[in-house]
C-alpha positions as CSV (number, residue, x, y, z in Angstrom):
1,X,9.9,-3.8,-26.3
2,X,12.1,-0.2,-25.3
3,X,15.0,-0.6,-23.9
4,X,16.3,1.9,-21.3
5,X,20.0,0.8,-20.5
6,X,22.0,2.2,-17.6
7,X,25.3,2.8,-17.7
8,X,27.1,0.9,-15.1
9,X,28.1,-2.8,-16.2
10,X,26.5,-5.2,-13.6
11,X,28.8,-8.4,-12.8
12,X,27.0,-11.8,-13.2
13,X,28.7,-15.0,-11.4
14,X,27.7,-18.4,-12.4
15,X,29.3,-21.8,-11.9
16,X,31.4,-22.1,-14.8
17,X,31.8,-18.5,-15.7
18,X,31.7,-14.7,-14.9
19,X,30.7,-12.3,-17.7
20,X,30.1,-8.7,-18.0
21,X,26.8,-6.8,-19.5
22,X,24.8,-3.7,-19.1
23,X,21.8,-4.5,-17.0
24,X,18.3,-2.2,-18.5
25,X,15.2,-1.6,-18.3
26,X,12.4,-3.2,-20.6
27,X,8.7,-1.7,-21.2
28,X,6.3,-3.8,-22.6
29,X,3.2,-3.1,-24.7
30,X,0.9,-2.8,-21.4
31,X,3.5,0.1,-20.6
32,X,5.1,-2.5,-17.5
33,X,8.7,-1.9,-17.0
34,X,10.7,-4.6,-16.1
35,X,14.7,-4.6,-14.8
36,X,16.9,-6.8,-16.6
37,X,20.1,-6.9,-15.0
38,X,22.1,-9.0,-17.3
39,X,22.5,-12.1,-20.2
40,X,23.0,-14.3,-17.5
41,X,21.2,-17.2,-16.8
42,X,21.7,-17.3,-13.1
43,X,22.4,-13.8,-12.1
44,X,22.5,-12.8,-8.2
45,X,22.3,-9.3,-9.7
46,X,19.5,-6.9,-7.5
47,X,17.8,-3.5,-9.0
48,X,19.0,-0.6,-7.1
49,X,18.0,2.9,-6.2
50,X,19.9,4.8,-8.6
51,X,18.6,2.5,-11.6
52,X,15.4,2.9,-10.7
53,X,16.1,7.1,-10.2
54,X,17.3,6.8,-13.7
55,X,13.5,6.0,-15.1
56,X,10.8,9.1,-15.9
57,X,9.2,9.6,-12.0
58,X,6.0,9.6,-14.6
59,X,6.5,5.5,-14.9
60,X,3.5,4.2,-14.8
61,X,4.1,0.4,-14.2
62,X,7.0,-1.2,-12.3
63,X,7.7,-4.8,-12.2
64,X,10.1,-5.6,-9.5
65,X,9.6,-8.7,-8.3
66,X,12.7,-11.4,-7.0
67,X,14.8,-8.4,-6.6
68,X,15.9,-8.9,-3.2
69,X,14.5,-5.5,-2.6
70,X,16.4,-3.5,0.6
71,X,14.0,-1.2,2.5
72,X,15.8,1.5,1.0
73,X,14.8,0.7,-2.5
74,X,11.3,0.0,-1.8
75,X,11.4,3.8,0.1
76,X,12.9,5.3,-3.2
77,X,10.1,3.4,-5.6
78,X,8.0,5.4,-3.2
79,X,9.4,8.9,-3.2
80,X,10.4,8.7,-6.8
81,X,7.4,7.2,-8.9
82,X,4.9,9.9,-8.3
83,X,2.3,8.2,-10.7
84,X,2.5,4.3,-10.4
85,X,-0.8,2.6,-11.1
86,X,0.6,-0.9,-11.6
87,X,3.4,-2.7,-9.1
88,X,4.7,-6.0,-8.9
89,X,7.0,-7.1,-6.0
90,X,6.9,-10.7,-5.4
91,X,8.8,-13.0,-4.3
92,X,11.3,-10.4,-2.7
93,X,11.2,-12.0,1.2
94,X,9.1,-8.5,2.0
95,X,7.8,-8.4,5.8
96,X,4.5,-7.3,7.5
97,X,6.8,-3.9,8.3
98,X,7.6,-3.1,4.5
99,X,3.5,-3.0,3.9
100,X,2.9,0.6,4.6
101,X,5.0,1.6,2.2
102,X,3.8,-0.3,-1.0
103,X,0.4,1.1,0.7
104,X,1.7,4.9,0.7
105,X,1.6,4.6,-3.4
106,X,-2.6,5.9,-3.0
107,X,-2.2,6.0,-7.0
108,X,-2.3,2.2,-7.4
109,X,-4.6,0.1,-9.9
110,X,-3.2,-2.9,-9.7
111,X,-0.2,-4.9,-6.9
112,X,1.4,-7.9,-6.9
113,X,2.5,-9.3,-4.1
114,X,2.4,-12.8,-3.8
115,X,5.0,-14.9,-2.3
116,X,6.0,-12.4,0.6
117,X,5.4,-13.6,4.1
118,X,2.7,-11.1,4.8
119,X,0.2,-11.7,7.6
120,X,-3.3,-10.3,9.2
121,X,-1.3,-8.2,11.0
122,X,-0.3,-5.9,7.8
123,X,-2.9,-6.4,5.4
124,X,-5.2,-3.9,6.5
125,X,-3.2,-1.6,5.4
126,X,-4.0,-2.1,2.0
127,X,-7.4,0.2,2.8
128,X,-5.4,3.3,1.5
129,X,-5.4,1.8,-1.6
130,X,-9.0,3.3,-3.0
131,X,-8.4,2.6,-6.8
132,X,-7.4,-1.0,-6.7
133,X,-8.9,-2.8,-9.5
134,X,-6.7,-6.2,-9.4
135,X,-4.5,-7.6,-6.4
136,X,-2.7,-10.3,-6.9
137,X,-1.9,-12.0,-2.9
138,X,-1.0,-15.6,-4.0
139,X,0.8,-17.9,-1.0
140,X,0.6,-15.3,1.4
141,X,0.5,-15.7,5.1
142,X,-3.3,-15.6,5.5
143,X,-5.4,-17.8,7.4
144,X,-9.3,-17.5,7.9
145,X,-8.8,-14.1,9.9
146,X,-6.5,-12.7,7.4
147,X,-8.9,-13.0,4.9
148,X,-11.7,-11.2,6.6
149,X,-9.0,-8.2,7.1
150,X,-8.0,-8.3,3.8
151,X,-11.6,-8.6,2.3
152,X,-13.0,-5.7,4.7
153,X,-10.2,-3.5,3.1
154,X,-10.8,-4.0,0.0
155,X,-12.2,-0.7,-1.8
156,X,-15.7,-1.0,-4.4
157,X,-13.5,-0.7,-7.1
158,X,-11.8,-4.2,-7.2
159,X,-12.5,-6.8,-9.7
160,X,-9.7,-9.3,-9.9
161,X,-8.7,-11.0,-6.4
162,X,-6.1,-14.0,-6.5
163,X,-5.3,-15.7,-3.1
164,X,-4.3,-18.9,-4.4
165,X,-2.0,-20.5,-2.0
166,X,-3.0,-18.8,0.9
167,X,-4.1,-21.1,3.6
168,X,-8.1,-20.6,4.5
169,X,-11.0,-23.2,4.8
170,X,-14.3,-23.0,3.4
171,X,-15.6,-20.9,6.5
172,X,-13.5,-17.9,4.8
173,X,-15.4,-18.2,1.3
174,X,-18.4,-16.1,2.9
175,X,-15.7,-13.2,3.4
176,X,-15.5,-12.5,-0.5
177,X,-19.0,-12.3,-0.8
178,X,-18.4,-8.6,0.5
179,X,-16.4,-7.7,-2.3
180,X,-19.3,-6.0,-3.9
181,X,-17.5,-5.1,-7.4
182,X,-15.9,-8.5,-7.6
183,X,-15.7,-9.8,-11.4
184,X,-13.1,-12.5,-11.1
185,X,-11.7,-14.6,-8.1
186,X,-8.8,-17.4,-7.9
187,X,-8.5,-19.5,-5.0
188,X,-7.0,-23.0,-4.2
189,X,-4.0,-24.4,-4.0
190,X,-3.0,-24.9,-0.1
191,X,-6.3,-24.1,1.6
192,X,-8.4,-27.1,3.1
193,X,-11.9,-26.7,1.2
194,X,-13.8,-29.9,0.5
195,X,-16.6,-30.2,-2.3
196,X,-19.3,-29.3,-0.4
197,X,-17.7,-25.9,-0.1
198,X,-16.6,-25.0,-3.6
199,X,-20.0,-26.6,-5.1
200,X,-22.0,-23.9,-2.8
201,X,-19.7,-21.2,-3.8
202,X,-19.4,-21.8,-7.4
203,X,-23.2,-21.5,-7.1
204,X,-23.0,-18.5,-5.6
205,X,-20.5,-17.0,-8.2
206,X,-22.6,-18.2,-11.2
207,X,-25.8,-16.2,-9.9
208,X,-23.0,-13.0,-9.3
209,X,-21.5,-13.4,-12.4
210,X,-18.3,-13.8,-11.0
211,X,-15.6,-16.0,-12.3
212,X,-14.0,-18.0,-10.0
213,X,-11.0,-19.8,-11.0
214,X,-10.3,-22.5,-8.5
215,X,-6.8,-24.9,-8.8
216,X,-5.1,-27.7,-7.2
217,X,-7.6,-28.7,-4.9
218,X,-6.4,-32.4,-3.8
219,X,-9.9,-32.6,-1.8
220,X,-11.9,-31.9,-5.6
């Protein structure tokens, strides 16, 4: 991996101890870019805007998940990142309000999500996203109606779907059969199907060759 440091020390507070270390960035092979704030096991220590202005506006893929991101950090990802085709943000506590700005980056490929307390009220607005290839939307606010937005806004150009966790019955399955570019789908955990309904879908993912990856269905 590369190693961008920045030059400010970051301050890490644990139980037993308080140490000192210069929080980076990290870029793996698939060209991802991760913040890594510190040797800390337990650090409380958040990404800000002028660590993220201190990466190439050219960045092609930022992972910023459990960053407690302020809505002033998620507007400078969005001013400063000109070229972004791969985001992760989850598990940063976003809300419905934060959506049209992870939507204003048109150039994404692939967003993650999962774990924010989005609902049907914001999820349409992932429409503007016309090259999606993979979202990742696991345990988000969705019920039935949520997934009916969400599938009707998804653009020809996705393949990978995962809304694992989110909490739908087997009257929503009929909503992915839109998703006419669809190579690879993960549902479960949470959502009320019985067998009936993932024995008559699984049929109809075979005959689509579509991959569906179902888990922790207590009703299987």
């Amino acid at each position: 991996m590369y190693r961008t440091f920045i030059t400010a020390a970051s301050l890490c507070l644990s139980v037993s101890s308080v140490c000192f270390s210069e929080a980076f960035f990290e870029t793996d092979p698939e060209g991802i870019t991760y913040f890594v704030p510190d040797e800390c096991e337990d650090s409380e220590v958040s990404v800000s805007l002028d660590q993220l202005k201190s990466l190439d506006p050219d960045t092609r893929g930022l992972n910023i998940s459990r960053e407690n991101l302020s809505i002033e950090t998620l507007k400078g990802v969005v001013s400063h990142f000109s070229s972004l085709e791969t985001l992760m943000v989850s598990d940063n506590s976003l809300q419905d309000e934060d959506m049209p700005l992870i939507t204003g980056i048109t150039t994404l490929k692939e967003l993650d999500i999962c774990y924010n307390p989005f609902t049907a009220k914001s999820i349409g607005n992932l429409a503007s996203l016309e090259h999606l290839r993979v979202l990742k939307a696991r345990s988000l606010s969705l019920e039935n109606h949520g997934i009916k937005i969400l599938c009707s806004a998804m653009p020809s150009s996705l393949e990978i779907l995962d809304v694992t966790g989110c909490d739908f019955d087997g009257r929503a399955l009929t909503f992915f059969q839109t998703l006419q570019g669809l190579k690879e789908l993960h549902i479960g955990a949470g959502m009320s199907l019985d067998h009936d309904d993932v024995h008559g879908f699984q049929e109809w993912a075979d005959q689509n060759k579509i991959k569906l990856v179902v888990t922790n269905l207590g009703s299987l």
